[in-house]
mmCIF file of the N, C-alpha and C atoms, coordinates in Angstrom:
data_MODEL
# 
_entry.id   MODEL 
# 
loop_
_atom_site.group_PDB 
_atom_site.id 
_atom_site.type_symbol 
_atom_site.label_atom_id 
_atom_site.label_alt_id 
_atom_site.label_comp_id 
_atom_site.label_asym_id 
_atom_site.label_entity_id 
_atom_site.label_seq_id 
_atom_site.pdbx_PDB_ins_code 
_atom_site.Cartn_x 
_atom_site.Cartn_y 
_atom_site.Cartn_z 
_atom_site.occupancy 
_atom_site.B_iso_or_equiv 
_atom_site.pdbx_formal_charge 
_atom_site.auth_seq_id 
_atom_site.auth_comp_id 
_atom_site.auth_asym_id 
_atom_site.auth_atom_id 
_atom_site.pdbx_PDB_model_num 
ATOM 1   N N  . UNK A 1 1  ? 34.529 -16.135 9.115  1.00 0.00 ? 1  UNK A N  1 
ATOM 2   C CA . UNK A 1 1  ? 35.078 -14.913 9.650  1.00 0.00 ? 1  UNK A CA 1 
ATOM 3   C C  . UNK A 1 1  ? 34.051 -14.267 10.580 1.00 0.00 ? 1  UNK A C  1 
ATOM 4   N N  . UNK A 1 2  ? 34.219 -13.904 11.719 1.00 0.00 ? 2  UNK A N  1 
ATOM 5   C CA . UNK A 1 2  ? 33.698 -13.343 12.654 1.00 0.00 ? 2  UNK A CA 1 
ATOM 6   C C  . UNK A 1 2  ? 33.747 -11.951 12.710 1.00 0.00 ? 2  UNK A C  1 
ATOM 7   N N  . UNK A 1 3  ? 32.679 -11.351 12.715 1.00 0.00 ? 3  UNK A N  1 
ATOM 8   C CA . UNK A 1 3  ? 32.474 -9.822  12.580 1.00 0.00 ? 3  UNK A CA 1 
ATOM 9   C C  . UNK A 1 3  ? 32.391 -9.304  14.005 1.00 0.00 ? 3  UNK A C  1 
ATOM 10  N N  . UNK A 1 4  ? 33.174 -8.289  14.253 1.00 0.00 ? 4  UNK A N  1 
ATOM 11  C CA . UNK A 1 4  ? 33.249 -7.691  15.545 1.00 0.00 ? 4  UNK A CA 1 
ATOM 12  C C  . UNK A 1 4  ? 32.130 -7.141  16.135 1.00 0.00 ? 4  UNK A C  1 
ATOM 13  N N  . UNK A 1 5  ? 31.627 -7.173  16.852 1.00 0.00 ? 5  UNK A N  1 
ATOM 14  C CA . UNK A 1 5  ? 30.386 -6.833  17.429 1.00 0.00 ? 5  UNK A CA 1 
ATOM 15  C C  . UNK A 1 5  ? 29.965 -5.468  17.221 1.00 0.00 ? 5  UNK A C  1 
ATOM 16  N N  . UNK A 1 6  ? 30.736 -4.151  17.440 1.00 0.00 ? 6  UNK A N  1 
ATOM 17  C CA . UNK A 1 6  ? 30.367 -3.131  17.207 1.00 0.00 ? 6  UNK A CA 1 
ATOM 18  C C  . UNK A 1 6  ? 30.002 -2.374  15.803 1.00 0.00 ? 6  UNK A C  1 
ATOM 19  N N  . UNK A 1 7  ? 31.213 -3.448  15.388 1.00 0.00 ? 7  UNK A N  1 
ATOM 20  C CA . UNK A 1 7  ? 30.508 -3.777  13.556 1.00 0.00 ? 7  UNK A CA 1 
ATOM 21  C C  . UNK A 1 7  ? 29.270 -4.206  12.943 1.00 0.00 ? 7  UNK A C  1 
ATOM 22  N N  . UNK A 1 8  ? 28.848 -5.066  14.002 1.00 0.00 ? 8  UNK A N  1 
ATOM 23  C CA . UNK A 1 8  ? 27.800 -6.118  13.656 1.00 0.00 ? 8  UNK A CA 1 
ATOM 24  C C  . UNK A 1 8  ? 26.351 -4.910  13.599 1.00 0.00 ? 8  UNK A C  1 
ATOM 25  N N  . UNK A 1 9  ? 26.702 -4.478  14.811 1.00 0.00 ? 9  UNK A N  1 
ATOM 26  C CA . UNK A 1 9  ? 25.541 -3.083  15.309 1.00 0.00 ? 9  UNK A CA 1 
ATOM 27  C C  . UNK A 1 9  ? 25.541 -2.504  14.601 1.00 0.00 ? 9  UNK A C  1 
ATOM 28  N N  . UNK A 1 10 ? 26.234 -1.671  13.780 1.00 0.00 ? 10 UNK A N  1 
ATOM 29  C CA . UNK A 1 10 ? 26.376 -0.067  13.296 1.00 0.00 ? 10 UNK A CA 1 
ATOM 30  C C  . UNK A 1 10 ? 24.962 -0.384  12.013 1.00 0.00 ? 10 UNK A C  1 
ATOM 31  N N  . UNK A 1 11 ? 24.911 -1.302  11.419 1.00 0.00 ? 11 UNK A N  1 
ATOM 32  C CA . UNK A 1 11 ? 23.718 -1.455  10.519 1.00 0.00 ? 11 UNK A CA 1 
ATOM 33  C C  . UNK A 1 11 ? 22.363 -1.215  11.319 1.00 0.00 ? 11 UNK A C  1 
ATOM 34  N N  . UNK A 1 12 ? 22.201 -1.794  12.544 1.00 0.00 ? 12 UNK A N  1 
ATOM 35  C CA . UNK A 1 12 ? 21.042 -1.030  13.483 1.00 0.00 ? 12 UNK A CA 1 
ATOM 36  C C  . UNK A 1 12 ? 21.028 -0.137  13.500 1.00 0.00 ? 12 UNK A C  1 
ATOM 37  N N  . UNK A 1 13 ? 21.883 0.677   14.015 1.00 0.00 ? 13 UNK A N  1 
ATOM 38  C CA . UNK A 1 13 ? 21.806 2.208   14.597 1.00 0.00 ? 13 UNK A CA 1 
ATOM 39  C C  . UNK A 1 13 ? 20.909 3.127   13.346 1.00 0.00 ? 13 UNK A C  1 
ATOM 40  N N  . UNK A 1 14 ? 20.747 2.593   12.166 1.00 0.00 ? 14 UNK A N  1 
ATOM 41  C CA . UNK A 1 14 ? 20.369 3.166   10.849 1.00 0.00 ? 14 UNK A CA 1 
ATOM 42  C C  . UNK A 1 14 ? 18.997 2.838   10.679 1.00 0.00 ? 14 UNK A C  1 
ATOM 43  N N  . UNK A 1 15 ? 18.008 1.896   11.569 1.00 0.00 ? 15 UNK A N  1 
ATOM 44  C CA . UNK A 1 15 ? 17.146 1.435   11.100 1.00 0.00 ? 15 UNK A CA 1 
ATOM 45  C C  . UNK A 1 15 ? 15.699 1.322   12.271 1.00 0.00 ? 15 UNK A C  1 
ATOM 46  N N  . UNK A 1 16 ? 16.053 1.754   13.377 1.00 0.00 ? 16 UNK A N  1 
ATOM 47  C CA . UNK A 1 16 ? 15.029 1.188   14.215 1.00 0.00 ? 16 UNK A CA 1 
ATOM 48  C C  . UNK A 1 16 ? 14.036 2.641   14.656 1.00 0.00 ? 16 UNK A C  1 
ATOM 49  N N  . UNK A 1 17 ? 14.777 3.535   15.284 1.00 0.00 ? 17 UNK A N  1 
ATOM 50  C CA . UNK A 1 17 ? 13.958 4.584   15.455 1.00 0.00 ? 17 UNK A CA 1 
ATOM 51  C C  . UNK A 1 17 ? 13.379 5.196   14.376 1.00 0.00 ? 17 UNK A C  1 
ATOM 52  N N  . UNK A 1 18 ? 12.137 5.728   14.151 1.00 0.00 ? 18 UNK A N  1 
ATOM 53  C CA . UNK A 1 18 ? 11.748 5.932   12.844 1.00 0.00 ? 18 UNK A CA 1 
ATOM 54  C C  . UNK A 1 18 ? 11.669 7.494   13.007 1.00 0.00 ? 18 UNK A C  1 
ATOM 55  N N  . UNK A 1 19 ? 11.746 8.102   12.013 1.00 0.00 ? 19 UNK A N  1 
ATOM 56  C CA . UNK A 1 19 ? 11.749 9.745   12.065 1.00 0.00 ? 19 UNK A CA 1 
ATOM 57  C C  . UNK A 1 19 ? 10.980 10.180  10.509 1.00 0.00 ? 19 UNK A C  1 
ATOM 58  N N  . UNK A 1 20 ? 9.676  11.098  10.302 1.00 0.00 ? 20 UNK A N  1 
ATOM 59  C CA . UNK A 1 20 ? 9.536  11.560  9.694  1.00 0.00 ? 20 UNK A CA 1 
ATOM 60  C C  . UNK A 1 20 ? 9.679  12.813  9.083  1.00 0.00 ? 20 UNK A C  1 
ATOM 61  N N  . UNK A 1 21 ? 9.940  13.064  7.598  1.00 0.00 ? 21 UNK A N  1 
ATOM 62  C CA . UNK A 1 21 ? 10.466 14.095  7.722  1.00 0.00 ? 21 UNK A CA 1 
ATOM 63  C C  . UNK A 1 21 ? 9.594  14.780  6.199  1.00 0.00 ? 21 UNK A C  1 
ATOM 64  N N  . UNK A 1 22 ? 9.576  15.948  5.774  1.00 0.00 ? 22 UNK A N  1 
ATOM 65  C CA . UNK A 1 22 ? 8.617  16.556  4.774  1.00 0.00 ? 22 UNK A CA 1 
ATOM 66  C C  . UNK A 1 22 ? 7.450  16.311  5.294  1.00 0.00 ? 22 UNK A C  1 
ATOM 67  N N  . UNK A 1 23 ? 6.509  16.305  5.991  1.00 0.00 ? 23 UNK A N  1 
ATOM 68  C CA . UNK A 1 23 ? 5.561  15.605  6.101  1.00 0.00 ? 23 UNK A CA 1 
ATOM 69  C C  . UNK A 1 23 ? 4.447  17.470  6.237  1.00 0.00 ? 23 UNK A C  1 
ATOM 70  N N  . UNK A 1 24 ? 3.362  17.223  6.146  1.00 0.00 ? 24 UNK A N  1 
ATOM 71  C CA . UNK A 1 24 ? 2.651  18.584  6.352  1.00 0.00 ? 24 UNK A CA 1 
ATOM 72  C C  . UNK A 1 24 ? 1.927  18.997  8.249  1.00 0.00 ? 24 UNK A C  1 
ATOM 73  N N  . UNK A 1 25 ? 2.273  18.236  8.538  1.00 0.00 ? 25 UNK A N  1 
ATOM 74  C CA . UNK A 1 25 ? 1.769  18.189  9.938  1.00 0.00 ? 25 UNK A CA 1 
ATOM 75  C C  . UNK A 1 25 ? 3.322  18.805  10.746 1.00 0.00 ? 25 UNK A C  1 
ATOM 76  N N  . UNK A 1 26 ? 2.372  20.096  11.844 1.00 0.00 ? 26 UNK A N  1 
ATOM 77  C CA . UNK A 1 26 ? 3.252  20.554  12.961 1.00 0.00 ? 26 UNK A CA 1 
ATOM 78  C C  . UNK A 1 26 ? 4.440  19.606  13.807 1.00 0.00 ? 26 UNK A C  1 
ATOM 79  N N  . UNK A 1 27 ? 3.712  18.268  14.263 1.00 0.00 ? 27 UNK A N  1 
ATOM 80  C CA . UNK A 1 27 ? 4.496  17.997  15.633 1.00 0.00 ? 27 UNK A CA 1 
ATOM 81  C C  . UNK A 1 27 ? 4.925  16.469  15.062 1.00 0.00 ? 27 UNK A C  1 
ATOM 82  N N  . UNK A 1 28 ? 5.067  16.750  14.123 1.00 0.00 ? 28 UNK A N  1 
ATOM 83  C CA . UNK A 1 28 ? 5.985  15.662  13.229 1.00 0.00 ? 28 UNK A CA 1 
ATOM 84  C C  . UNK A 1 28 ? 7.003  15.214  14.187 1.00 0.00 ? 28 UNK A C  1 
ATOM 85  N N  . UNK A 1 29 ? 7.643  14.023  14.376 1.00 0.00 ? 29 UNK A N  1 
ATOM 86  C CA . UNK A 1 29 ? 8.741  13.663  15.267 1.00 0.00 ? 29 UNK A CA 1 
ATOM 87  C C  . UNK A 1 29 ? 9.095  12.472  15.082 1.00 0.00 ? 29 UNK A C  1 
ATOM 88  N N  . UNK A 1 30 ? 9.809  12.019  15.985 1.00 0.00 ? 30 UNK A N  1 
ATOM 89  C CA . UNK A 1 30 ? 10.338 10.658  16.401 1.00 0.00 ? 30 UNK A CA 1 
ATOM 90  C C  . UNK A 1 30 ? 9.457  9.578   17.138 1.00 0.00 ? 30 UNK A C  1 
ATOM 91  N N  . UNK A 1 31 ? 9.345  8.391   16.457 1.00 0.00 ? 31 UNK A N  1 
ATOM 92  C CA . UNK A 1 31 ? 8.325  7.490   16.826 1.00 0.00 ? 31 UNK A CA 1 
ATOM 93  C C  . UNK A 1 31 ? 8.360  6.103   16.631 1.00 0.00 ? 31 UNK A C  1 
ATOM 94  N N  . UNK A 1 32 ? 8.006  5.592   17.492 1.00 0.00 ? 32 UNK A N  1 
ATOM 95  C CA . UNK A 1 32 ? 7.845  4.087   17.107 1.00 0.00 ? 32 UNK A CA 1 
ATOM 96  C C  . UNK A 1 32 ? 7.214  3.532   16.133 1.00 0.00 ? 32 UNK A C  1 
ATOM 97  N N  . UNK A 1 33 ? 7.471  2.794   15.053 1.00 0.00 ? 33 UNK A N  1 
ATOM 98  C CA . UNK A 1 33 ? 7.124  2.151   14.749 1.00 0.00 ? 33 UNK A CA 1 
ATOM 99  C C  . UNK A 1 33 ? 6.393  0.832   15.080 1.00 0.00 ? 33 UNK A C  1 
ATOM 100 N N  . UNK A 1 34 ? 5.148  0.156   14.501 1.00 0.00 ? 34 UNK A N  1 
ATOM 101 C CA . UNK A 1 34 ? 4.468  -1.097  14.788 1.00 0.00 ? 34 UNK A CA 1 
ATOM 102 C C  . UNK A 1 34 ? 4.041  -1.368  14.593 1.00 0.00 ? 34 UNK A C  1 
ATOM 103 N N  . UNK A 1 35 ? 3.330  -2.597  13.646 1.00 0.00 ? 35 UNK A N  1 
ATOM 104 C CA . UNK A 1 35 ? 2.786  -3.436  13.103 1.00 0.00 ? 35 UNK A CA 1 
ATOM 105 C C  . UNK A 1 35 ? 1.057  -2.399  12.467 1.00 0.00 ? 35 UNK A C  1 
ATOM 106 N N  . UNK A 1 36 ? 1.234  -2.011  13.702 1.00 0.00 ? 36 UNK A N  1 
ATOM 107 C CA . UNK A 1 36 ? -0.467 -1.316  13.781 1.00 0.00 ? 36 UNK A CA 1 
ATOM 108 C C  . UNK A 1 36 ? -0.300 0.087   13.208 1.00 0.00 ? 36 UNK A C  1 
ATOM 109 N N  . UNK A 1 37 ? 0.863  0.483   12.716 1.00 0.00 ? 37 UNK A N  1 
ATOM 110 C CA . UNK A 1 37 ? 1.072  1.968   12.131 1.00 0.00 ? 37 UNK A CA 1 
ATOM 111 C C  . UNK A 1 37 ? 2.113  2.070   11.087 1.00 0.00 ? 37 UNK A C  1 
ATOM 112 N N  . UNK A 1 38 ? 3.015  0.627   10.880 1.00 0.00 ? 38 UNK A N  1 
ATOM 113 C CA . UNK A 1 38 ? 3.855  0.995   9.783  1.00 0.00 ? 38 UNK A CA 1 
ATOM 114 C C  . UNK A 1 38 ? 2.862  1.163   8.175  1.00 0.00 ? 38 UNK A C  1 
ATOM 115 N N  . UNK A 1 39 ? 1.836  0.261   8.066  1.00 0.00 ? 39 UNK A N  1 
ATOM 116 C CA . UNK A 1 39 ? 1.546  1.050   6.914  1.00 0.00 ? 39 UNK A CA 1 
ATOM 117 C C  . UNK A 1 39 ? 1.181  2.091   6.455  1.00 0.00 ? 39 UNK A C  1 
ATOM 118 N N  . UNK A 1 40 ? 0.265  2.784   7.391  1.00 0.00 ? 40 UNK A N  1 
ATOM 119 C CA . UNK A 1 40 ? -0.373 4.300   7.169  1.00 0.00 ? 40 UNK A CA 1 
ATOM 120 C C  . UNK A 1 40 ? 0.788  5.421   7.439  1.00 0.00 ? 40 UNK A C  1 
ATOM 121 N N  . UNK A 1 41 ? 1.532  4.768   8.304  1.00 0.00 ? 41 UNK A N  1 
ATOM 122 C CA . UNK A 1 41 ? 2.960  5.981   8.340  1.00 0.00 ? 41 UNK A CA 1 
ATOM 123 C C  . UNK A 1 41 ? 3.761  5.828   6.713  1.00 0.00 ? 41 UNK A C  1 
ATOM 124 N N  . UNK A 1 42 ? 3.954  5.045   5.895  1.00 0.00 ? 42 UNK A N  1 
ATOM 125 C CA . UNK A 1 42 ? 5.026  5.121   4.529  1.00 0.00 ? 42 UNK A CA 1 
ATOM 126 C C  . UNK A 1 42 ? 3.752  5.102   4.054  1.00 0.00 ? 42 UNK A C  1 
ATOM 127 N N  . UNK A 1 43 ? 2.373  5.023   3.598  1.00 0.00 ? 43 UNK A N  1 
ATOM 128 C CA . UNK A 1 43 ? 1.616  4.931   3.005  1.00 0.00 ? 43 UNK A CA 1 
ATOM 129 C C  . UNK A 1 43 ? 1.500  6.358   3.006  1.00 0.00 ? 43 UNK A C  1 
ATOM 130 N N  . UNK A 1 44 ? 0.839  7.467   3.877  1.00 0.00 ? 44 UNK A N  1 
ATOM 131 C CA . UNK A 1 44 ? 0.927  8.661   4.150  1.00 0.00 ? 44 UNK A CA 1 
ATOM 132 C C  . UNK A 1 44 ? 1.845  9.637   4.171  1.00 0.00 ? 44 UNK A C  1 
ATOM 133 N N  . UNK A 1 45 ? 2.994  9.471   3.954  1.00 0.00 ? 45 UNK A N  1 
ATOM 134 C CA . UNK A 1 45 ? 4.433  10.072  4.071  1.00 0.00 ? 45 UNK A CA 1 
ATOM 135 C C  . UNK A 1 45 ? 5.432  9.884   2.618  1.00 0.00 ? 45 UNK A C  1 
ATOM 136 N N  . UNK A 1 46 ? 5.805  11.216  1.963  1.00 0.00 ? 46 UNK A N  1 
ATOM 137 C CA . UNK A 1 46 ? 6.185  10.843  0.881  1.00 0.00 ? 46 UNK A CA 1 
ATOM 138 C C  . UNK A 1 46 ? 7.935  10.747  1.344  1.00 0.00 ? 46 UNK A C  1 
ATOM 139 N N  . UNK A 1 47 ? 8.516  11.380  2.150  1.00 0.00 ? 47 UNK A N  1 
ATOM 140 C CA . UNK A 1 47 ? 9.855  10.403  2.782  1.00 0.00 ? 47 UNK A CA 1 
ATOM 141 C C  . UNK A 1 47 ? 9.699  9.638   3.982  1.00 0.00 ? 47 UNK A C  1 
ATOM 142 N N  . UNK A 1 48 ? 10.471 8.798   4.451  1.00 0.00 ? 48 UNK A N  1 
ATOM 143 C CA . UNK A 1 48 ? 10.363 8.225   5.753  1.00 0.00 ? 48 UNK A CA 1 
ATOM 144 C C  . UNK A 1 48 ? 11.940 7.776   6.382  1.00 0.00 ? 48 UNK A C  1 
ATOM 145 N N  . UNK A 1 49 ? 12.529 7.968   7.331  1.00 0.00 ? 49 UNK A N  1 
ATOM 146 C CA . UNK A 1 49 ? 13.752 7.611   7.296  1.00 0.00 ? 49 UNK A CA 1 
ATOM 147 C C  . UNK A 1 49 ? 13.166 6.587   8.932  1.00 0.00 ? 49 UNK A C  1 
ATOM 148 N N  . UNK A 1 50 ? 13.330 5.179   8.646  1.00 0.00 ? 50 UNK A N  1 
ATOM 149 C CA . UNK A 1 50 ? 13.410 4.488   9.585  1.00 0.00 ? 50 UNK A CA 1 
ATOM 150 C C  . UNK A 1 50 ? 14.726 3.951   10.199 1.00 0.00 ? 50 UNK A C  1 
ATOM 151 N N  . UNK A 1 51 ? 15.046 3.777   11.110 1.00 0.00 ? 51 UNK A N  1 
ATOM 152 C CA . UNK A 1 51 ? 16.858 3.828   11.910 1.00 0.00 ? 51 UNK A CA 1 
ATOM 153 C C  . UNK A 1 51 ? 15.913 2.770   13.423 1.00 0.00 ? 51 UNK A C  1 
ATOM 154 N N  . UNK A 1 52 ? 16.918 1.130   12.990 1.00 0.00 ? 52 UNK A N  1 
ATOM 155 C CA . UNK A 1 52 ? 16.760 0.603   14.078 1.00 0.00 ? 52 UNK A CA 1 
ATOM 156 C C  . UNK A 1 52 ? 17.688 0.507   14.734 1.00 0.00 ? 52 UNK A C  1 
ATOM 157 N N  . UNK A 1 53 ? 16.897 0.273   15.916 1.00 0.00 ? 53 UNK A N  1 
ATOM 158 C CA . UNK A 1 53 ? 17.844 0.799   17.400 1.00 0.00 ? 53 UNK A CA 1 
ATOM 159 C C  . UNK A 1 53 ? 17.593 -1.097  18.160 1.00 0.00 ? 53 UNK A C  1 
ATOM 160 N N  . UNK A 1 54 ? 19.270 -0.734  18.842 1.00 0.00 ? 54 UNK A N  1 
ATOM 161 C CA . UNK A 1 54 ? 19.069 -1.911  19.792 1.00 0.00 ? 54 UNK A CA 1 
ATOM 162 C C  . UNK A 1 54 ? 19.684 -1.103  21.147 1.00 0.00 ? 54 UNK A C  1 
ATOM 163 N N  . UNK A 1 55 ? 18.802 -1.391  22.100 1.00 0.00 ? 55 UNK A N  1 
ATOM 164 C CA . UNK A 1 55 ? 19.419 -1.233  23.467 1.00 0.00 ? 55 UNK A CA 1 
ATOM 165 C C  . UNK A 1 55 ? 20.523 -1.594  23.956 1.00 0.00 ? 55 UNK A C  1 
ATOM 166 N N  . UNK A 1 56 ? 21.062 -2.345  23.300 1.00 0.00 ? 56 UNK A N  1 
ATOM 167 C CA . UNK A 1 56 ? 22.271 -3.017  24.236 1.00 0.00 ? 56 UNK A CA 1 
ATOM 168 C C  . UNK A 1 56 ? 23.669 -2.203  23.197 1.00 0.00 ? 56 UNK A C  1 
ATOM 169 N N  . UNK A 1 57 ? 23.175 -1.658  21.995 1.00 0.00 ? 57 UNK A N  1 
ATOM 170 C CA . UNK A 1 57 ? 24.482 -1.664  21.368 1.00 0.00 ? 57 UNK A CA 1 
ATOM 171 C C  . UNK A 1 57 ? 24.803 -0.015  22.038 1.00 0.00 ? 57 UNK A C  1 
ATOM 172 N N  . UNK A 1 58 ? 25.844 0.399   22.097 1.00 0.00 ? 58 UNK A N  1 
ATOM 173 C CA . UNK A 1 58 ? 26.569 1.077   22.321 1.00 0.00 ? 58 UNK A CA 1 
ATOM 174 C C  . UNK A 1 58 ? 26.387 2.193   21.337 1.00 0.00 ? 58 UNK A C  1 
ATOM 175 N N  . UNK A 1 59 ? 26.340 2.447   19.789 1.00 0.00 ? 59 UNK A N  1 
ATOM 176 C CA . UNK A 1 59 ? 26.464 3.606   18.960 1.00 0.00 ? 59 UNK A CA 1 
ATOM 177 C C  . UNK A 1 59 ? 24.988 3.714   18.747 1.00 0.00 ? 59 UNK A C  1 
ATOM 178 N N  . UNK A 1 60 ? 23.721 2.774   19.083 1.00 0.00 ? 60 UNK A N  1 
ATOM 179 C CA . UNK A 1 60 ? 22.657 2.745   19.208 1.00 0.00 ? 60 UNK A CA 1 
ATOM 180 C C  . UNK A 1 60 ? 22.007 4.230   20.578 1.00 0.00 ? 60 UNK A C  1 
ATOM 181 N N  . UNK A 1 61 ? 22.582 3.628   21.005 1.00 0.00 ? 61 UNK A N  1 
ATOM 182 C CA . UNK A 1 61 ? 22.834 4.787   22.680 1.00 0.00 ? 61 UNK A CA 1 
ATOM 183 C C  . UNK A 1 61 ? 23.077 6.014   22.233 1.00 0.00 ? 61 UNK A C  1 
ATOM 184 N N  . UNK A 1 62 ? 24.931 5.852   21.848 1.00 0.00 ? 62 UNK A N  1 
ATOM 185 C CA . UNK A 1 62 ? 24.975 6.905   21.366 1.00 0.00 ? 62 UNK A CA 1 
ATOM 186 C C  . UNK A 1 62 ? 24.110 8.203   20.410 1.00 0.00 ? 62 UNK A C  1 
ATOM 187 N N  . UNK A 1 63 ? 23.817 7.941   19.345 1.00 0.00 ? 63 UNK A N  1 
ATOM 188 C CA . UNK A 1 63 ? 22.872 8.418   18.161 1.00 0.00 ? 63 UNK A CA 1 
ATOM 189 C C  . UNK A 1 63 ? 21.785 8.904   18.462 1.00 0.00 ? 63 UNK A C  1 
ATOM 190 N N  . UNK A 1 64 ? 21.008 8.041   19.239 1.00 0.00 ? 64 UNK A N  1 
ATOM 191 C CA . UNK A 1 64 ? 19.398 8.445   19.450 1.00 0.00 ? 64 UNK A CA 1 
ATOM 192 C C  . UNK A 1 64 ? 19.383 9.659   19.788 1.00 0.00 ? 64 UNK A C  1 
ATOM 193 N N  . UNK A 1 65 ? 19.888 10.236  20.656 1.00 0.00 ? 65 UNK A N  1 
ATOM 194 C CA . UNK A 1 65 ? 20.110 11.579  20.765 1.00 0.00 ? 65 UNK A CA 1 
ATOM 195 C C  . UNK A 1 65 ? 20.060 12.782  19.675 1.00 0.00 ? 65 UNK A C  1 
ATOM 196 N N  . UNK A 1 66 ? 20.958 12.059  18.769 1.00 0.00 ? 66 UNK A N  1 
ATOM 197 C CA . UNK A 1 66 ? 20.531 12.977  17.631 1.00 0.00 ? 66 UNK A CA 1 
ATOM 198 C C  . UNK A 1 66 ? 19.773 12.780  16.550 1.00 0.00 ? 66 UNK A C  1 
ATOM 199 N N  . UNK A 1 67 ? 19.520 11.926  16.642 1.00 0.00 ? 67 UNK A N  1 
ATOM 200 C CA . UNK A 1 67 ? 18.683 11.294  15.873 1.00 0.00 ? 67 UNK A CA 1 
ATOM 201 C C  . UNK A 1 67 ? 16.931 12.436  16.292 1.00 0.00 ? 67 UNK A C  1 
ATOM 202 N N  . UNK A 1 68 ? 16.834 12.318  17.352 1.00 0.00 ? 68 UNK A N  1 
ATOM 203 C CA . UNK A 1 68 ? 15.632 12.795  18.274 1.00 0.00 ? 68 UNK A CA 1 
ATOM 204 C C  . UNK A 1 68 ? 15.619 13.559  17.969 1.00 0.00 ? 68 UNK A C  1 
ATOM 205 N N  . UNK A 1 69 ? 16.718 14.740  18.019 1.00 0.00 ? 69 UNK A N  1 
ATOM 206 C CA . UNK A 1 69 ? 17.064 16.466  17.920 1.00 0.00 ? 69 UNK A CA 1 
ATOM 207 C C  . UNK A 1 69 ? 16.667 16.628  16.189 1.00 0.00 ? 69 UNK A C  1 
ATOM 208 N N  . UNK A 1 70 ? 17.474 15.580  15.412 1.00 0.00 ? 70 UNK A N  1 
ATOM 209 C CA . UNK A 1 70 ? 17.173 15.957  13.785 1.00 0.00 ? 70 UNK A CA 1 
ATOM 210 C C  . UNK A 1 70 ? 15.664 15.982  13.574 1.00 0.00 ? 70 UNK A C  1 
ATOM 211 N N  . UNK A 1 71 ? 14.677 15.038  14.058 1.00 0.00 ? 71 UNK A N  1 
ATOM 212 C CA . UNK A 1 71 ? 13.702 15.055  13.959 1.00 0.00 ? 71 UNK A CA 1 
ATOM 213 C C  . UNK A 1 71 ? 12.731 16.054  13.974 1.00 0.00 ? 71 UNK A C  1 
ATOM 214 N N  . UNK A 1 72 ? 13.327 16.813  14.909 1.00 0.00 ? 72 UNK A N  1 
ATOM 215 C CA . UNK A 1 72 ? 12.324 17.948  15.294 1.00 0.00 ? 72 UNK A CA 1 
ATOM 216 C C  . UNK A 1 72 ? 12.928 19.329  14.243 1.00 0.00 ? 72 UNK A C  1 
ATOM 217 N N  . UNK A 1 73 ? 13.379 19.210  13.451 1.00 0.00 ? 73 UNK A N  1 
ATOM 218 C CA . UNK A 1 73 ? 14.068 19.912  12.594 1.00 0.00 ? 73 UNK A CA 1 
ATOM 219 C C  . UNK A 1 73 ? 13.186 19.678  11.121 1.00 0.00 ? 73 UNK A C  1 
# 
């Protein structure tokens, strides 16, 4: 069975951009994740909500936007 593509995405849209949140620092935000910072970011952070993103998908596009805005919240 073949899963529809926009289907296939929607599990990205949840996982790529990373956003911290409780954290004790001012300019807390939205950030990349990478090899060279995922451990000290969940190591240092008692929540973490990571949301990956693909460029090409469509609700990926969509979201980041708010995704960005929640962050700074």
């Amino acid at each position: 069975m073949r899963v529809p593509r926009f289907k296939a995405c929607i599990p990205l849209v949840f996982f790529l951009v990373s956003f911290r949140f409780m954290s004790s620092k001012a300019d807390d935000a939205a950030f990349k994740l990478t090899a060279d910072n995922i451990d000290m970011t969940l190591a240092s952070n008692e929540l973490v909500f990571i949301n990956f993103y693909a460029e090409w998908c469509r609700f990926s596009n969509l979201l980041a936007p708010i995704f960005e805005e929640a962050s700074k919240k």
